[in-house]
matplotlib code that plots the C-alpha trace (Angstrom):
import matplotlib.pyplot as plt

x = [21.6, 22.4, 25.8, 25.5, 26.0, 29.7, 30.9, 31.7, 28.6, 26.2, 28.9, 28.7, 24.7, 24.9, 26.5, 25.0, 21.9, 21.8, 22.5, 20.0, 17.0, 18.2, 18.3, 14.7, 13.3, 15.2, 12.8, 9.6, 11.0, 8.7, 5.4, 3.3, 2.1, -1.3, 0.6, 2.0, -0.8, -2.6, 1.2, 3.2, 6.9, 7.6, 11.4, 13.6, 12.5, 14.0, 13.7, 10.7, 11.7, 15.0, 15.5, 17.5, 18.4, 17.5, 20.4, 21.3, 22.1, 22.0, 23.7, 22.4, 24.6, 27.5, 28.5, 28.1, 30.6, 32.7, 32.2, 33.3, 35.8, 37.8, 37.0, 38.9, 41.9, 42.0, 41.6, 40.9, 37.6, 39.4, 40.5, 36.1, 35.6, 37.7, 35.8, 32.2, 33.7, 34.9, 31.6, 29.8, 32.6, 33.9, 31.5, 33.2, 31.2, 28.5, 26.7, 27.1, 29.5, 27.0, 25.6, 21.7, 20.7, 22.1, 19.9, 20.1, 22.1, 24.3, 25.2, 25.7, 28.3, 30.2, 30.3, 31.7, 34.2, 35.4, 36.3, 38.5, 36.1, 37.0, 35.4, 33.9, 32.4, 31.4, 27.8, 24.5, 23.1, 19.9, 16.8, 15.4, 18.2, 17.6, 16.8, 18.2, 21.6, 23.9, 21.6, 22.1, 25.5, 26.3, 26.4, 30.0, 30.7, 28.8, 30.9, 34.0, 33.6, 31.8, 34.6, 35.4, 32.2, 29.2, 30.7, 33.4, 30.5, 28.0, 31.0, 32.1, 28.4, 28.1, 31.2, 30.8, 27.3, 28.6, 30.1, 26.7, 24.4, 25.9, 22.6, 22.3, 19.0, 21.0, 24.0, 21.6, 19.8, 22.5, 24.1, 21.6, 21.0, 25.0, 24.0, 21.4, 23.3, 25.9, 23.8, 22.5, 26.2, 26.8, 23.6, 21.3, 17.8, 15.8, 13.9, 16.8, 18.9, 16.3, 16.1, 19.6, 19.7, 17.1, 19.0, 21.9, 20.4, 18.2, 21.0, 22.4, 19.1, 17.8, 18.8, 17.4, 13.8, 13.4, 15.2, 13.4, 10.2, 11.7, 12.8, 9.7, 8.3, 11.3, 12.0, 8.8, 8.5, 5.3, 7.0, 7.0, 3.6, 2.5, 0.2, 1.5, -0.5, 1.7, 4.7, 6.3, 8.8, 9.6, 12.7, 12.9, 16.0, 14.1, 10.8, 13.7, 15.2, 11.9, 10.4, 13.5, 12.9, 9.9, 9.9, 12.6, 10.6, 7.5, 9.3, 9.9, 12.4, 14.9, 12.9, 9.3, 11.5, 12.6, 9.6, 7.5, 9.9, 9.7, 6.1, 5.8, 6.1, 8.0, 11.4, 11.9, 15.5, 16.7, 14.1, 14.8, 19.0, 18.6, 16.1, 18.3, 21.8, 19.9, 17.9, 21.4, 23.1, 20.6, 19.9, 23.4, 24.5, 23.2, 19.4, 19.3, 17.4, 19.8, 17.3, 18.0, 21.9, 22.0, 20.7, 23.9, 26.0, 30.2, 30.6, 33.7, 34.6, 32.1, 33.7, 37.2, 35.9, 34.1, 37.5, 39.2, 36.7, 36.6, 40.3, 40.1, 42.3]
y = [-0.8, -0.7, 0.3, 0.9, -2.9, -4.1, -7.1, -8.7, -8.3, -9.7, -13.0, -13.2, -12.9, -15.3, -18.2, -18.0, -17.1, -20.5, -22.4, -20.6, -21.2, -24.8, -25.4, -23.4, -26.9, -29.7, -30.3, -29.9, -31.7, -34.0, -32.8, -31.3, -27.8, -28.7, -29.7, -26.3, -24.1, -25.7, -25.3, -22.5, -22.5, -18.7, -19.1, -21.6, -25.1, -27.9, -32.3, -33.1, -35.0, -35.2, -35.2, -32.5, -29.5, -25.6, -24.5, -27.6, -27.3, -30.8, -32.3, -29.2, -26.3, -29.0, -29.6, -26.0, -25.0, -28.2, -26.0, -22.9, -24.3, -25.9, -22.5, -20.5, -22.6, -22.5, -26.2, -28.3, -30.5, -33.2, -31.4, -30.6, -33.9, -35.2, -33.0, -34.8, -37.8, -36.6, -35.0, -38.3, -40.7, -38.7, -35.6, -32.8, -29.4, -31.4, -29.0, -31.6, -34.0, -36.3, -37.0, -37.3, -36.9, -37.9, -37.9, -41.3, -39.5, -37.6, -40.6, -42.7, -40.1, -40.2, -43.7, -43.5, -41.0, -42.8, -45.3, -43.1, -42.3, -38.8, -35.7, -35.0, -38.2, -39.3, -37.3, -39.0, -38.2, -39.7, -37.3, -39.4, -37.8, -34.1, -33.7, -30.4, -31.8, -29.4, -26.5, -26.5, -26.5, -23.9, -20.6, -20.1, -20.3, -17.1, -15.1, -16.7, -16.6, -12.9, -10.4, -13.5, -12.4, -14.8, -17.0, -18.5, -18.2, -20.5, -22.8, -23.3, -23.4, -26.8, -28.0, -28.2, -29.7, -32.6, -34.2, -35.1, -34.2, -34.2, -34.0, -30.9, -29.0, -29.8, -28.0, -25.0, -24.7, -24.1, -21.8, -19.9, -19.8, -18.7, -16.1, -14.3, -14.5, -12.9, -9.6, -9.8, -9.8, -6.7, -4.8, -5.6, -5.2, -9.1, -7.9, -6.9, -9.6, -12.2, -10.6, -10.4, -14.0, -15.1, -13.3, -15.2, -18.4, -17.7, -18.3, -21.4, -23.6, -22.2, -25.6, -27.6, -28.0, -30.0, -27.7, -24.8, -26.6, -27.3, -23.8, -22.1, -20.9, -19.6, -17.8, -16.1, -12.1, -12.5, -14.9, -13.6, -12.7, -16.7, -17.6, -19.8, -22.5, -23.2, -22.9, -26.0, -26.5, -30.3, -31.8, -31.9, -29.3, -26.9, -26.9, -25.7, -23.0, -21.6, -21.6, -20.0, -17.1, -17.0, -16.6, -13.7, -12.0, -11.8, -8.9, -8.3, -8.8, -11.8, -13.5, -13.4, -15.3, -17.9, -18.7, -18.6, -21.1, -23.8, -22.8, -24.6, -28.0, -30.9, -30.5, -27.3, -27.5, -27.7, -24.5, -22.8, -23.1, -21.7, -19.3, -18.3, -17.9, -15.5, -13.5, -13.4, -12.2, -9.3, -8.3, -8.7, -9.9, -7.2, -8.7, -11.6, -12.0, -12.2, -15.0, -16.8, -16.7, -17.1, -21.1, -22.0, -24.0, -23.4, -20.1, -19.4, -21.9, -20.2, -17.1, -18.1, -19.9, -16.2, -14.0, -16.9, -16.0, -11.7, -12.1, -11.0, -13.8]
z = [-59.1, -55.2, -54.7, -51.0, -50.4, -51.1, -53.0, -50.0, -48.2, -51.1, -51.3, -47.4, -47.9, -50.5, -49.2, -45.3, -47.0, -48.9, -45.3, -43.9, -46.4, -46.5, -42.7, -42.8, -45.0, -43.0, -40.6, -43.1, -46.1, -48.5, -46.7, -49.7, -49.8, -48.5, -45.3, -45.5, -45.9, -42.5, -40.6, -42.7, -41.7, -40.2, -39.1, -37.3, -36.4, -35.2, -35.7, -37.8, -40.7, -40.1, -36.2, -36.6, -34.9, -35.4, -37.9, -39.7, -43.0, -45.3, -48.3, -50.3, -47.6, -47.0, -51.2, -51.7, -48.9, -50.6, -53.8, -52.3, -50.5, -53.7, -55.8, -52.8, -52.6, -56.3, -56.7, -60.2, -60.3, -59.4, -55.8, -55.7, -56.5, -53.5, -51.7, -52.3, -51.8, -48.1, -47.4, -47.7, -46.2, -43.8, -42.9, -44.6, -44.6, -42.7, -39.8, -37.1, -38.1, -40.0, -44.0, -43.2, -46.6, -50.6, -53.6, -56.0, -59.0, -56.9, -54.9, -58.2, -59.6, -55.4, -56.6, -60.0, -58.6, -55.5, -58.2, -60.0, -63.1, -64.4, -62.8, -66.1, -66.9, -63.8, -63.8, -65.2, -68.1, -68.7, -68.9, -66.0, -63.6, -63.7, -60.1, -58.5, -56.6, -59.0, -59.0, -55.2, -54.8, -58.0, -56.7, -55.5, -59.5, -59.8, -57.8, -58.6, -62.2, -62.0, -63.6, -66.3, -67.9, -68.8, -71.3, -68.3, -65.6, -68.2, -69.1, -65.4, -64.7, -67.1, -66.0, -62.7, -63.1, -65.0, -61.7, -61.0, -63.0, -66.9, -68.7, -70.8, -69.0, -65.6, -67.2, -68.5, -65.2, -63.3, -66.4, -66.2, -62.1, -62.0, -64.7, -63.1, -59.4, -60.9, -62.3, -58.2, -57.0, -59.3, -57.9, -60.4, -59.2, -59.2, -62.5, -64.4, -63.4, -64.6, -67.8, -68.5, -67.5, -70.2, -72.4, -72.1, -72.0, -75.4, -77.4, -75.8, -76.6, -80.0, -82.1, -78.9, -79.8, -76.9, -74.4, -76.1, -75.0, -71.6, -70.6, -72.6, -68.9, -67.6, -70.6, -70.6, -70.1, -68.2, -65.8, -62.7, -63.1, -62.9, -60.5, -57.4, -58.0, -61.5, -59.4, -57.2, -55.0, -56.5, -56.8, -60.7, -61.6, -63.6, -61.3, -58.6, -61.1, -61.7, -58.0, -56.8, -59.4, -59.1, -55.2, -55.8, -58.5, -55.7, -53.9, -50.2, -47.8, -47.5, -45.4, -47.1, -50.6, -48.8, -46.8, -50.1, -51.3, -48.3, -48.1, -51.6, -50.0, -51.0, -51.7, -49.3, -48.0, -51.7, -52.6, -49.9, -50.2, -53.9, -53.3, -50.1, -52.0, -54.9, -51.6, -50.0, -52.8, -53.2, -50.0, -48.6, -45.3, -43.6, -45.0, -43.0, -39.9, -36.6, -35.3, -38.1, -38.5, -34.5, -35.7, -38.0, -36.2, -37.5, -37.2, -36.8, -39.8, -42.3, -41.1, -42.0, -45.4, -46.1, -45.5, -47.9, -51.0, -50.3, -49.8, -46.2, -44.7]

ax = plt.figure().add_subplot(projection="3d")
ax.plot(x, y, z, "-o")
ax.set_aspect("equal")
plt.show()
């Protein structure tokens, strides 16, 4: 374990970590990795896909700051749910004022819960929507739940994916990605984190023959050993779980994960948010590139969100 880097630092690397690998993908998003390999993304760009700005995070940076927003102030799902619903109607926890981008499941539950369905049963949960909108917004439950232990951080986890995304693997992915950000928040190195994390998730699938088949991969001890080629950066939940860990298990600095993740193609702000929150988490605050963090736009509000979670304000 590294205890040279405090709690506060890894939760501060953590959540401008996320904004920061998902800003990285705005402007390259749903160009395939071949598009990548002739034009590799090395740091900050602006417009492209988009038209955006350097810096700007999208729906993935904005619902997770909604997420740790309504986790600081100590707020039911039904306060995080008001939340969503203000990101996409009125901006809230947008970069620059404006909802560019909203995936079809997660704007069907907005929908259900504008119209007053319960936060609970408002998520879809056909097998057919297990795209990755929870999985990006999840990680403030890792360090909010952290010293409940993993049985609260798994149940919170499920719980707060069923706004959106209420199928079970959605539930497990992001169980098991609050899991292994927690071990990282505690100083666990990426190798032993993952493993703890599998071990935890073991359990909650063996009388799922179907999830078992689902999560064989990620569960596998060889897995970071994979080759890149049976790794992609897609917007199906688990193919988002696995490239994140996969990108984290490769080694380096903060910067080399996340640009293996964008470098995937496809679906690279959403890669490169969860890849960035786990990279963050490890590496701490300190980890991050100045160029990069010079890009996010807010400051001074992500600040005063941060002091609100380490209890500094």
């Amino acid at each position: 374990m590294d205890d040279n880097i405090s709690r506060a630092e890894r939760i501060r690397g953590g959540l401008l970590g996320a904004l920061v690998g998902d800003a990285l993908g705005v402007p390259v998003e749903f160009r395939g990795r071949e598009v990548r390999a002739l034009d590799p993304v090395t740091g900050p760009r602006g417009y492209g896909t988009w038209n955006q700005p350097p810096g700007t995070w999208s729906d993935d940076g904005a619902l997770l700051l909604c997420t740790a927003d309504a986790l600081a102030a100590g707020d039911d799902l039904a306060g995080l749910a008001d939340r969503f619903v203000r990101w996409q109607r009125e901006g809230l926890w947008t970069a620059r004022g404006e909802v560019f981008d909203i995936g079809n499941t997660t704007a069907a539950a907005l929908w259900r819960l504008e119209r007053g369905v319960p936060p609970l049963e408002a998520g879809l949960r056909e097998g057919t929507s297990n795209g990755n909108g929870s999985l990006m917004r999840i990680l403030p439950v890792a360090w909010h739940y952290a010293d409940r232990g993993p049985e609260a951080i798994v149940a919170e986890a499920r719980r707060q994916s069923c706004l959106t995304h209420a199928h079970l693997r959605s539930q497990l992915c992001c169980a098991f990605y609050c899991l292994l950000a927690a071990e990282l928040l505690a100083g666990a190195a990426p190798a032993a984190a993952f493993a703890a994390a599998q071990v935890r998730l073991a359990p909650l699938i063996e009388e799922d023959e179907e999830e078992r088949r689902a999560f064989g991969r990620l569960l596998r001890p060889d897995f970071a050993d994979l080759p890149r080629d049976e790794i992609w950066g897609t917007g199906y939940v688990l193919h988002c779980l696995e490239a994140a860990c996969w990108c984290l298990l490769q080694g380096g600095d903060f910067a080399s994960m996340v640009l293996a993740a964008i470098n995937l193609g496809d679906d690279t702000d959403t890669t490169g948010c969860v890849t960035g929150g786990l990279a963050g988490l490890h590496f701490g605050f300190r980890g991050l590139p100045d160029a990069w963090l010079a890009t996010l736009p807010r400051r001074a509000d992500l600040d005063s969100l941060l002091a609100r979670i380490v209890g500094e304000g």
